[in-house]
Backbone as CSV, one residue per row, in Angstrom:
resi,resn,N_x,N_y,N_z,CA_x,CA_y,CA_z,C_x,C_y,C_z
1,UNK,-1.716,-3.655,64.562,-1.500,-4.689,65.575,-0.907,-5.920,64.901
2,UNK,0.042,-6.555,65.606,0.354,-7.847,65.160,0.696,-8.967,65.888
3,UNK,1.700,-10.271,66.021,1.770,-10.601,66.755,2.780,-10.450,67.288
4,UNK,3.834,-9.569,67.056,5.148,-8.723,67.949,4.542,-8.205,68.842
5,UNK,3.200,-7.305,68.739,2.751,-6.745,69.913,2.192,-7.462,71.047
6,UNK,1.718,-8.389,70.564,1.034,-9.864,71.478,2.919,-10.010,72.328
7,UNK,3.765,-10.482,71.780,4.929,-10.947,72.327,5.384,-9.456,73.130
8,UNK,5.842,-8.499,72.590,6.258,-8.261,73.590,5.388,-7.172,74.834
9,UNK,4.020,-7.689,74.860,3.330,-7.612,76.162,3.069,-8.832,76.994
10,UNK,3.707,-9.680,76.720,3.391,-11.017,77.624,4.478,-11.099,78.898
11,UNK,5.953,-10.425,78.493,6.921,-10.227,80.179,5.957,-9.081,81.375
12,UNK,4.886,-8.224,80.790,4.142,-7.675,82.123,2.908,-8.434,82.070
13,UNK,2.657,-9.304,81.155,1.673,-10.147,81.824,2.374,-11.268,82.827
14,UNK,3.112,-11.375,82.893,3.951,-12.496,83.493,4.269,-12.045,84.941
15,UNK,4.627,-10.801,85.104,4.660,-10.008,86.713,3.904,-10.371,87.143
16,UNK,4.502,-11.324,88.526,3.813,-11.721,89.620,2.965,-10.461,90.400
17,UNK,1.514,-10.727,90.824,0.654,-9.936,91.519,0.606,-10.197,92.719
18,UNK,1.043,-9.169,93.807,1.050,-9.435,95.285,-0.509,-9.119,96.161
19,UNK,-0.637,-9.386,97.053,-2.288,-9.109,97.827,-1.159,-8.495,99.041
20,UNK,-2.251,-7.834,99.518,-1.606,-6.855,100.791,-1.023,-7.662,101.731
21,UNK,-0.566,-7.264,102.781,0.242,-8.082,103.892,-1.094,-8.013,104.881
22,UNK,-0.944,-9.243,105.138,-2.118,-9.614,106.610,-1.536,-8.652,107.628
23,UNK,-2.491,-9.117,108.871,-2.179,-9.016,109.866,-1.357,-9.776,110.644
24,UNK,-1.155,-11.032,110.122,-0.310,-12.361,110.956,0.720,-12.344,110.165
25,UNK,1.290,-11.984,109.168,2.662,-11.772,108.207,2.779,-10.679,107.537
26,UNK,4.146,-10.580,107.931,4.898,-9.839,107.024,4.981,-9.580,105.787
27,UNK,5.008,-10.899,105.305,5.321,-11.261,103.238,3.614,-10.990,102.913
28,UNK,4.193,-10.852,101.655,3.252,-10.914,100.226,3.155,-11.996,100.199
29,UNK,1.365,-12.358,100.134,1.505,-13.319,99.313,0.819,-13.175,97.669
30,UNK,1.487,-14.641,96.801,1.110,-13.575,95.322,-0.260,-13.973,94.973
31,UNK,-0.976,-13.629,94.432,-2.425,-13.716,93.643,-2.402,-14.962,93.082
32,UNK,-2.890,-15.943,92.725,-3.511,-16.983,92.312,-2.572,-17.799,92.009
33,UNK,-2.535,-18.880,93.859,-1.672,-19.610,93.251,-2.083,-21.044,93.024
34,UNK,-2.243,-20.615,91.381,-2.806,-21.978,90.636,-1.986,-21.433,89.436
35,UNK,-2.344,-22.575,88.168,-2.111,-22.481,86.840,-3.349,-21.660,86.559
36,UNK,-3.048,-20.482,85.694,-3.667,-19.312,85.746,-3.749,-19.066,84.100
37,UNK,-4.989,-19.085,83.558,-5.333,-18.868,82.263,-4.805,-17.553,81.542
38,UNK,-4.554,-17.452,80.311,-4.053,-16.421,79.625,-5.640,-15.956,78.807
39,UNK,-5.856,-14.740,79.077,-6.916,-14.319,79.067,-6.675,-12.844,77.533
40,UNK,-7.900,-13.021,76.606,-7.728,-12.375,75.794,-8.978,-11.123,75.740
41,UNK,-8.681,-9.812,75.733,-10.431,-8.924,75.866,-10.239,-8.538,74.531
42,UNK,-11.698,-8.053,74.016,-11.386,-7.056,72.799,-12.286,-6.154,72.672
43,UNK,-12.613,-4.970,72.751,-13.819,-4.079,72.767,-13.673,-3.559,71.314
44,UNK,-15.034,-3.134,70.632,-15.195,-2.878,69.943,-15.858,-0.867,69.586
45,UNK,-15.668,-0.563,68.307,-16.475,0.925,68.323,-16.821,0.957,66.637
46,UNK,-17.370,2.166,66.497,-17.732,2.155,65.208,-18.865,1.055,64.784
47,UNK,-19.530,0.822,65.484,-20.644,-0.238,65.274,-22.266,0.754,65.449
48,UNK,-23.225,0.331,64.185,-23.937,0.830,64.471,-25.347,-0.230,64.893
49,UNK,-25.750,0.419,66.052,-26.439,-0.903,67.066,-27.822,-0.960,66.234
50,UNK,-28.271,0.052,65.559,-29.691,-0.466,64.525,-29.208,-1.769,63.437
51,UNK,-28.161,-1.283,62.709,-28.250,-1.776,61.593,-27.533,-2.821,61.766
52,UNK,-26.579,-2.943,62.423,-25.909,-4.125,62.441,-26.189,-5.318,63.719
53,UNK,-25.936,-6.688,63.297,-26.421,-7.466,64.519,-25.085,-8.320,64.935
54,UNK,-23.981,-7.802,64.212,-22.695,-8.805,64.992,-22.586,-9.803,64.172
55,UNK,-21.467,-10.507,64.223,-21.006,-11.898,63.622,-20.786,-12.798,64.888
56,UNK,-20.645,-14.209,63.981,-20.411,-15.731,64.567,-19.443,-16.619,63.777
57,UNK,-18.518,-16.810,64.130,-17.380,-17.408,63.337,-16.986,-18.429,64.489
58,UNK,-15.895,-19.374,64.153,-14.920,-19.192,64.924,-13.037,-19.481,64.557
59,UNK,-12.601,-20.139,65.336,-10.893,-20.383,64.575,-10.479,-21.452,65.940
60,UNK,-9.637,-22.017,65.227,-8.386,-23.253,65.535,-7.282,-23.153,66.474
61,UNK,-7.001,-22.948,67.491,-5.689,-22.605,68.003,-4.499,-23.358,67.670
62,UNK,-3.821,-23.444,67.442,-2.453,-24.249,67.112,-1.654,-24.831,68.013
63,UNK,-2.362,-24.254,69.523,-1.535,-24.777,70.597,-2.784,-24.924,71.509
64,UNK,-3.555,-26.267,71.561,-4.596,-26.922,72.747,-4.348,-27.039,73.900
65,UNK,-4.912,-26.104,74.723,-4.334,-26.526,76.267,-5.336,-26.883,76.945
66,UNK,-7.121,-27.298,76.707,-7.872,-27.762,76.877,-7.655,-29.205,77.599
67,UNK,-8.152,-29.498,78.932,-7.822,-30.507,79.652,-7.916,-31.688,79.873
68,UNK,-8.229,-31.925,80.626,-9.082,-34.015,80.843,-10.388,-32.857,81.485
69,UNK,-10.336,-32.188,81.968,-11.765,-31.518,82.469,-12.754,-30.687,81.631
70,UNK,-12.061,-31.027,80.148,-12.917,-30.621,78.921,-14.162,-31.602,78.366
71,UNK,-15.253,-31.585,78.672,-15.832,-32.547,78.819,-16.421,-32.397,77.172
72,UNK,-16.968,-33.474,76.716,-17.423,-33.989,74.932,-18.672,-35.053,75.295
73,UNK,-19.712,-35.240,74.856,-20.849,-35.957,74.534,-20.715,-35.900,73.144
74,UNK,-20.894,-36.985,72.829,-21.465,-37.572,71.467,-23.229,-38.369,71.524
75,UNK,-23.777,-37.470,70.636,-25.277,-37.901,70.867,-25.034,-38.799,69.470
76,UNK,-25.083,-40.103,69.932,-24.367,-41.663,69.134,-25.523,-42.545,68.468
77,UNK,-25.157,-42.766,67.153,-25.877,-44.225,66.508,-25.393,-45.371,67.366
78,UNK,-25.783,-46.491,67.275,-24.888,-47.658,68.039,-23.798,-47.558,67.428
79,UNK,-23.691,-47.346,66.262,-21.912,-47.864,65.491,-21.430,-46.542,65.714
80,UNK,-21.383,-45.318,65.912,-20.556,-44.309,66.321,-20.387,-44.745,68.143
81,UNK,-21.652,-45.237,69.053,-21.111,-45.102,70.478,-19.830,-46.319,70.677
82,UNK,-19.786,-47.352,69.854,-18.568,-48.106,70.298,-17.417,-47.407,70.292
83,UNK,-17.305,-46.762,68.952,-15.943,-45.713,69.204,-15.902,-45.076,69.889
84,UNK,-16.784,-44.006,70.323,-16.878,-43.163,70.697,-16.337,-43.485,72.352
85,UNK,-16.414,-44.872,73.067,-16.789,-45.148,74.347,-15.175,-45.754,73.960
86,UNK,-14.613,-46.297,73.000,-13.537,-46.609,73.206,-12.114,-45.569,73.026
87,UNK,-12.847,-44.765,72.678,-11.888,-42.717,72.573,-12.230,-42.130,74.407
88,UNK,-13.073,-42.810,74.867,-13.464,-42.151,76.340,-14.421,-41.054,76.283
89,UNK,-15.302,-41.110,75.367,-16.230,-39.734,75.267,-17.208,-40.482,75.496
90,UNK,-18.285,-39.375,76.492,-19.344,-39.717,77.154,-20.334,-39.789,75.695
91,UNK,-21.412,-40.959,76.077,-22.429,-40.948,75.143,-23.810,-41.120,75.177
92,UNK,-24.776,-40.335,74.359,-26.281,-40.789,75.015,-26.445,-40.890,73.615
93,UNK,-27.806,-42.266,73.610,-27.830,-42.940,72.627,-29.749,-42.338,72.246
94,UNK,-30.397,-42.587,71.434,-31.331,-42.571,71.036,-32.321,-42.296,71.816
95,UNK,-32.637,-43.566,72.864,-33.291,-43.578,73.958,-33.072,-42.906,75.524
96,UNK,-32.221,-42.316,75.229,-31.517,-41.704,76.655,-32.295,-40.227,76.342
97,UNK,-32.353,-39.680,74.972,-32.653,-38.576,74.558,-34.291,-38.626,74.518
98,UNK,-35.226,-39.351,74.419,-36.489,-39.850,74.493,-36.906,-39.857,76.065
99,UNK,-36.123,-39.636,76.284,-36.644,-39.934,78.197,-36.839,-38.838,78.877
100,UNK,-35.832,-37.772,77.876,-36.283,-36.200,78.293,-36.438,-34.787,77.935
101,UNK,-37.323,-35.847,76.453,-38.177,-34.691,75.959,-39.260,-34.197,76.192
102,UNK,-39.586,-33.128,75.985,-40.350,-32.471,76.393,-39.889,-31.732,78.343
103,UNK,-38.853,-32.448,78.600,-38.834,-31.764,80.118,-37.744,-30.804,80.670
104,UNK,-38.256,-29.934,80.428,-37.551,-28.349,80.197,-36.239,-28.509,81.381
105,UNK,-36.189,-29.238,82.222,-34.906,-28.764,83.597,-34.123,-29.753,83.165
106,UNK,-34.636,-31.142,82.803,-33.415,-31.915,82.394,-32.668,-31.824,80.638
107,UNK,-33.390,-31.046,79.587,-32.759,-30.505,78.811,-31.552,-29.101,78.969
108,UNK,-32.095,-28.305,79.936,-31.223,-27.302,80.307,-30.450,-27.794,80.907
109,UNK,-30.471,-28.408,82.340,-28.978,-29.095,82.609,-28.358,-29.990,81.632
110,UNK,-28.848,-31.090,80.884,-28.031,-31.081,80.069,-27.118,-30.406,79.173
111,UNK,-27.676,-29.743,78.709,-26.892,-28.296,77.655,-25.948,-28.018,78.755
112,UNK,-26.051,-27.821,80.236,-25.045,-27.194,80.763,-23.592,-28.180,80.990
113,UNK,-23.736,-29.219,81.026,-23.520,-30.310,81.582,-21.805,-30.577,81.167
114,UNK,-21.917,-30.459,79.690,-21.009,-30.906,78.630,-20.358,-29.747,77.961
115,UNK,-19.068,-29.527,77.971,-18.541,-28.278,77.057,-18.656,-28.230,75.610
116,UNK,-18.875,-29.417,74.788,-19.256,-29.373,73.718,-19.894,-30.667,73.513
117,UNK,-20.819,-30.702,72.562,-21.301,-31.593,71.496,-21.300,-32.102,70.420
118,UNK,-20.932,-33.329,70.474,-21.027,-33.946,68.513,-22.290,-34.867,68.123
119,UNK,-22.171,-35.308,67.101,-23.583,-35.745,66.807,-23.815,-37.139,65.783
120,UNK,-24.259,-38.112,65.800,-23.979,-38.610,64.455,-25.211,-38.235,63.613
121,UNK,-24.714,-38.581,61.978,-25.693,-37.939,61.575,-27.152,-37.954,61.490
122,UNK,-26.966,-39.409,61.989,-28.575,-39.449,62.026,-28.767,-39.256,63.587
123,UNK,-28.672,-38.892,64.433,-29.002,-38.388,65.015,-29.423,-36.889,65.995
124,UNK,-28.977,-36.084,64.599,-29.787,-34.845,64.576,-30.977,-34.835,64.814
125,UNK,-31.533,-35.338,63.753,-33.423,-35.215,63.563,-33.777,-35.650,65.206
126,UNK,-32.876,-36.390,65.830,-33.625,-36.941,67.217,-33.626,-35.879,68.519
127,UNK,-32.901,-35.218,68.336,-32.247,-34.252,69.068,-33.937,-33.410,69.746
128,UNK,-34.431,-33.564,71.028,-36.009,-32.844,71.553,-35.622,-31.408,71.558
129,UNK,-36.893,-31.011,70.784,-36.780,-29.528,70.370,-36.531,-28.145,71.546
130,UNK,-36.853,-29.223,72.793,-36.091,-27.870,74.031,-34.933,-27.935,74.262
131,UNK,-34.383,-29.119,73.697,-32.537,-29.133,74.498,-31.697,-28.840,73.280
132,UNK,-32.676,-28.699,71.928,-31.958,-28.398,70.810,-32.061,-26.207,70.860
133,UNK,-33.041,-25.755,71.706,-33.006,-24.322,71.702,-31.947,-24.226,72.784
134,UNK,-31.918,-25.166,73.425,-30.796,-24.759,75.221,-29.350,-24.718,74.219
135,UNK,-29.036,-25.823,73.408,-27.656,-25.907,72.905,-27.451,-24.737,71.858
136,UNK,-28.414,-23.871,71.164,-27.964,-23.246,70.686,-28.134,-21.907,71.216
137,UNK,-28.590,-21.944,71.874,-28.590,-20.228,73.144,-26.922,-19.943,73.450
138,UNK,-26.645,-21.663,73.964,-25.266,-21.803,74.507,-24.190,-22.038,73.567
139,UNK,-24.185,-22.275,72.197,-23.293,-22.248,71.324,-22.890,-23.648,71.687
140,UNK,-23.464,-24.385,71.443,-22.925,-25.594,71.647,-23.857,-26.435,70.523
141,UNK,-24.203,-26.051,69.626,-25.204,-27.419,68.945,-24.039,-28.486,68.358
142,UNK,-24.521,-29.384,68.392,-23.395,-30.276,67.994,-23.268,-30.389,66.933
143,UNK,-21.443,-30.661,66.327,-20.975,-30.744,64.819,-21.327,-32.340,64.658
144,UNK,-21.544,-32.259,63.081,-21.982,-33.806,62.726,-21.191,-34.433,62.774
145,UNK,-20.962,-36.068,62.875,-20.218,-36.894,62.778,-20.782,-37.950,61.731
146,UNK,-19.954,-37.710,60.388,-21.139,-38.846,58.974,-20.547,-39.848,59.365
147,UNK,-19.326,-40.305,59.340,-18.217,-41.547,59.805,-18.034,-41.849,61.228
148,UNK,-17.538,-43.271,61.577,-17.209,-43.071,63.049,-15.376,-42.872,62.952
149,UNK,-14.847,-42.919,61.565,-13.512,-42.428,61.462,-13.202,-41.298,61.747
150,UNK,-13.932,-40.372,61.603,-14.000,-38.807,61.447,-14.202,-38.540,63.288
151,UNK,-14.877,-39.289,63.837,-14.549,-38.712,65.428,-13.395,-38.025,66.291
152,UNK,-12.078,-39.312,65.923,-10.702,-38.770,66.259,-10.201,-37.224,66.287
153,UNK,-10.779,-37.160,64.563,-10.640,-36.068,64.007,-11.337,-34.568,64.541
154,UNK,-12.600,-35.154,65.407,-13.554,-34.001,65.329,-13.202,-33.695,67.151
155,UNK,-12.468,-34.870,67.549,-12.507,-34.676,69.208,-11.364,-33.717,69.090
156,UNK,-10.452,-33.634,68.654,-9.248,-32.610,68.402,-9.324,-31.694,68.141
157,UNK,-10.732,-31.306,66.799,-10.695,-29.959,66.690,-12.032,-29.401,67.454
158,UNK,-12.679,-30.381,68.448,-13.200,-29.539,69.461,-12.745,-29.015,70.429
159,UNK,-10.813,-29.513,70.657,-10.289,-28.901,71.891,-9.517,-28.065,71.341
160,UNK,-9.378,-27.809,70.113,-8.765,-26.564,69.365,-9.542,-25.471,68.974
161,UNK,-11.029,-25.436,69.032,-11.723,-24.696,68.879,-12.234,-23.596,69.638
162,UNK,-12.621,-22.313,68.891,-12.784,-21.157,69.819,-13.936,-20.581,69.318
163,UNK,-15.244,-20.552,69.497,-16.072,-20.055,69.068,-16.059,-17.913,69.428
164,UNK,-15.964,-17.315,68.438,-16.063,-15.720,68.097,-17.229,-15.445,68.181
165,UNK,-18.411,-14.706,69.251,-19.426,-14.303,68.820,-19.979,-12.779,69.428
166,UNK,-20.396,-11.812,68.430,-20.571,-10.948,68.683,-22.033,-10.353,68.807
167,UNK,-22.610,-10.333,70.119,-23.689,-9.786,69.790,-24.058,-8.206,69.945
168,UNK,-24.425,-7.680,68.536,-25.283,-6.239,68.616,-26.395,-5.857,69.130
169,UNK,-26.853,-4.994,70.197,-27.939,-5.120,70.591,-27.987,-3.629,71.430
170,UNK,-28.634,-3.269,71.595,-29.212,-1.214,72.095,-28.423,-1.545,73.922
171,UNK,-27.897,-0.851,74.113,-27.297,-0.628,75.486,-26.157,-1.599,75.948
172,UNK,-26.032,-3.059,75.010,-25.035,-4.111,75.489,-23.956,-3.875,75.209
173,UNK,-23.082,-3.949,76.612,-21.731,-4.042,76.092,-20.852,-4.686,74.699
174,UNK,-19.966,-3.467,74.035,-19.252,-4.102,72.827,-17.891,-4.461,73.081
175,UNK,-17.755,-5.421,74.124,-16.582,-6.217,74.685,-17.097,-7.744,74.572
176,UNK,-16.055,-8.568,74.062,-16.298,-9.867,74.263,-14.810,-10.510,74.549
177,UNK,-14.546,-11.493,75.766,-13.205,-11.918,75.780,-12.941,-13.342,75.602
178,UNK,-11.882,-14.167,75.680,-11.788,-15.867,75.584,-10.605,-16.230,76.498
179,UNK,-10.459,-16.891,76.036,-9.002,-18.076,77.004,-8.126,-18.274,76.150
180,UNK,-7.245,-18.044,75.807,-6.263,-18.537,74.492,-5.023,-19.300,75.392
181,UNK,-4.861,-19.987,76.361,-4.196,-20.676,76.555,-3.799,-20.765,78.497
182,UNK,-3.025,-21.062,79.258,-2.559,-21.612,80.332,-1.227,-20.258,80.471
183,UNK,-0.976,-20.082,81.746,0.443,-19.228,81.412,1.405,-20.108,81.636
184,UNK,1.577,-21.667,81.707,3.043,-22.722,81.827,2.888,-22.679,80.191
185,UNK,2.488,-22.032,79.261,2.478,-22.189,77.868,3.861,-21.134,77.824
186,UNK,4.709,-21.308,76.803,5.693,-20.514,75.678,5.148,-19.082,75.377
187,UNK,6.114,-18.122,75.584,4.986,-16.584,75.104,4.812,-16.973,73.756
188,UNK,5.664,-17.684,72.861,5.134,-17.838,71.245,3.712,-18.786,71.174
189,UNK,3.726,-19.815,72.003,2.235,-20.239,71.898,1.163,-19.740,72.697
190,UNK,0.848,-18.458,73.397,0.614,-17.995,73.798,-0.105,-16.983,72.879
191,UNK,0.912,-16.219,71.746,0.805,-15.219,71.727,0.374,-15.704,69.951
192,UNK,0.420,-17.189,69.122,0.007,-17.840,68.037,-1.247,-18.182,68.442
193,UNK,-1.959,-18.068,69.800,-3.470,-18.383,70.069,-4.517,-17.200,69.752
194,UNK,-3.787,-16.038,70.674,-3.953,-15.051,70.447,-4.539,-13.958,68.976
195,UNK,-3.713,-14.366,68.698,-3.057,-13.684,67.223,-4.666,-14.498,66.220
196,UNK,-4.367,-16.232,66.592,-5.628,-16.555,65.767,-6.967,-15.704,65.770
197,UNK,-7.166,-15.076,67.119,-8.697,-14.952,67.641,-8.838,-14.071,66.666
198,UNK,-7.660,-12.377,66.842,-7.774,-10.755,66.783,-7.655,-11.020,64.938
199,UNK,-7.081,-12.261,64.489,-6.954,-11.860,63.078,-8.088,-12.234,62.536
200,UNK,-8.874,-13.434,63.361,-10.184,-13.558,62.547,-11.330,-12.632,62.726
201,UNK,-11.329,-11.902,64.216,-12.183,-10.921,64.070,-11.969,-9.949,63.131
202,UNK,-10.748,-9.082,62.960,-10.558,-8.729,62.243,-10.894,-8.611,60.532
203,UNK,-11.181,-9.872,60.072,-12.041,-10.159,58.878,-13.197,-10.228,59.494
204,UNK,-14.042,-10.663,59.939,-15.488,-10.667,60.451,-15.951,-9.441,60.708
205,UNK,-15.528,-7.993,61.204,-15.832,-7.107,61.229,-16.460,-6.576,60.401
206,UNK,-17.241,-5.504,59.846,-17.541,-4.775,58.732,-16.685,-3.926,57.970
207,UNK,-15.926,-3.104,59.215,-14.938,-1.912,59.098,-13.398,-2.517,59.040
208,UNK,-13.491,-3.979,59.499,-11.712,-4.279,59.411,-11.362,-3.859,61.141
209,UNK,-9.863,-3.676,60.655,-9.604,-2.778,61.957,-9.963,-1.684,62.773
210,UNK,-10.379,-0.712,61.821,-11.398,0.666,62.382,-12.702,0.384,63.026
211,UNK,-12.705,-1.237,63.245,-14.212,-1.694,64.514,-13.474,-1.721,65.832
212,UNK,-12.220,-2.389,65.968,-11.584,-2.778,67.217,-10.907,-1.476,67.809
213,UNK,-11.569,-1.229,69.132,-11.383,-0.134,69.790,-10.253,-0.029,70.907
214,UNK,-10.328,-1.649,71.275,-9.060,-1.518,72.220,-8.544,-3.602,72.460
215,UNK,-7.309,-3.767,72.371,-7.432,-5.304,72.806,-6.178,-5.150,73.849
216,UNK,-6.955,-6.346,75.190,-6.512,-6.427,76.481,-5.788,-7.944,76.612
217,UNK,-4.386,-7.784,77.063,-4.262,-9.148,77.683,-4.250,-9.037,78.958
218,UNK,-4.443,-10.532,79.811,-4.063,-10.395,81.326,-4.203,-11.649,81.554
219,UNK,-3.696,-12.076,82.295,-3.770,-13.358,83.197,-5.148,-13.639,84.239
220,UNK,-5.493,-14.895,84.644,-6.268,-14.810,85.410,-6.583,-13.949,86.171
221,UNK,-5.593,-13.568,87.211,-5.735,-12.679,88.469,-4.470,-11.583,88.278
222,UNK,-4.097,-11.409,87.152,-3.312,-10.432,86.796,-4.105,-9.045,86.516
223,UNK,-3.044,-7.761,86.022,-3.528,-6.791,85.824,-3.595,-6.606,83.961
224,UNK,-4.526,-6.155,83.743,-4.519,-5.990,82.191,-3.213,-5.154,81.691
225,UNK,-2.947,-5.674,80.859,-2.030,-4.647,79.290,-2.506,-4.587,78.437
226,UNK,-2.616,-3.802,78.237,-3.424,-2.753,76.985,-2.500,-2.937,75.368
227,UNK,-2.591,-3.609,74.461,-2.030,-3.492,73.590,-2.253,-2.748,72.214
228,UNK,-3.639,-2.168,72.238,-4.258,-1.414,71.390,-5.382,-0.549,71.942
C-alpha cells in the first residue's frame, strides 16, 4: 500500500451519491448536501486476542481542517489563563475545578464538553480524580503546558492531531476508523492525511503489514473503496 493507492481511489470517492426519486419529483437528489468529511476505516487480522492488548499512538496531519467548532479548554494557572483567553481558548481556573469534585455528572459532562484538553503544569495535581478517569476513558487527558509561550504551539498541534487507538479484547470488533480531512480539500491533502494514519499504524502493529486486513476510504455519505 502506498500513497498512489490513497490517490488514485479518491476520483470514486468523489462520485456523487443519488437517493431514490420521491414521489413529488422526478430528479435525484444527491446524498449529503453539506461539506462532507473524508473518512478513513482500517480492519485488522492476525491478532491474537489473549496475548495481545493493542496499541496507542498517535500522528500530525500536515493538512488541519479542524474548525472554529473544534473546541480546546485549558485547565489554567492565572499566568497561562491571560494567554490563553487572549488566543480565544476557553478556561477553568483552579477554583472552577474545586466546585466539582467529587460530583460524578458534572465531571462527565465536562470530559464531554471539550474536544481536547491542555493543562498547565501545575495544574495537573489539581485535576478531581473522577473527571481525571472521564478524560482518560475518552482520550482526552490533557497535554502539559510548562510555558505560556508554548500554548500557540500546543493549540496547533491539537488541531493537527489524531489520536490511533487500538483496543484488543475477546469478541470486539478489529476495525477502528478517523476523519483525515473535509472533501473541499486537494486529493493530495487528502490523501498526505491519510497516508499519515496507515503508515503509523503500520509501525505500531506487531506483524507490520501482515496485521492490516483491509483499508476503506469513503466520504461521509458516500460508498466505501476498498483499497486493500
Amino acid at each position: 500500500i502506498t500513497k498512489d493507492s490513497l490517490l488514485k481511489a479518491l476520483p470514486s470517492v468523489r462520485i456523487p451519491v443519488y437517493s431514490k426519486k420521491s414521489k413529488n419529483s422526478s430528479k435525484e437528489k444527491i446524498k449529503g448536501n453539506f461539506l462532507q468529511t473524508f473518512e478513513l476505516q482500517v480492519s485488522f487480522k492476525n491478532i491474537d486476542r489473549v496475548k495481545e492488548t493493542g496499541f496507542k499512538t498517535f500522528t500530525l496531519f500536515d493538512h488541519p481542517f479542524k474548525d472554529k467548532s473544534f473546541s480546546i479548554c485549558l485547565l489554567a494557572s492565572e499566568k497561562d489563563a491571560i494567554t490563553a483567553r487572549e488566543l480565544g481558548i476557553n478556561v477553568l481556573l483552579k477554583n472552577d475545578l474545586a466546585t466539582i469534585k467529587g460530583d460524578k455528572k458534572a465531571c462527565k459532562k465536562l470530559a464531554c464538553q471539550y474536544d481536547c484538553f491542555l493543562a498547565s503544569v501545575s495544574m495537573i495535581r489539581e485535576i478531581p480524580p473522577i473527571l481525571r478517569k472521564n478524560l482518560a476513558m475518552k482520550d482526552k487527558f490533557p497535554t502539559t503546558i510548562i510555558k505560556s509561550e508554548e500554548l500557540p504551539g500546543k493549540i496547533d498541534e491539537a488541531k493537527r492531531k489524531v489520536n490511533i487507538v487500538l483496543k484488543v479484547k475477546p469478541k470486539a470488533s478489529l476495525n477502528i476508523g478517523f476523519a483525515c480531512g473535509k472533501m473541499n480539500m486537494s486529493d493530495n491533502e487528502l490523501a498526505d492525511n491519510a497516508w499519515k494514519v496507515i503508515d503509523e499504524i503500520s509501525k505500531k502493529t506487531k506483524k507490520g503489514w501482515s496485521n492490516i486486513a483491509g483499508i476503506v476510504v469513503k466520504s461521509t455519505m458516500g460508498k466505501p473503496v476498498r483499497i486493500a
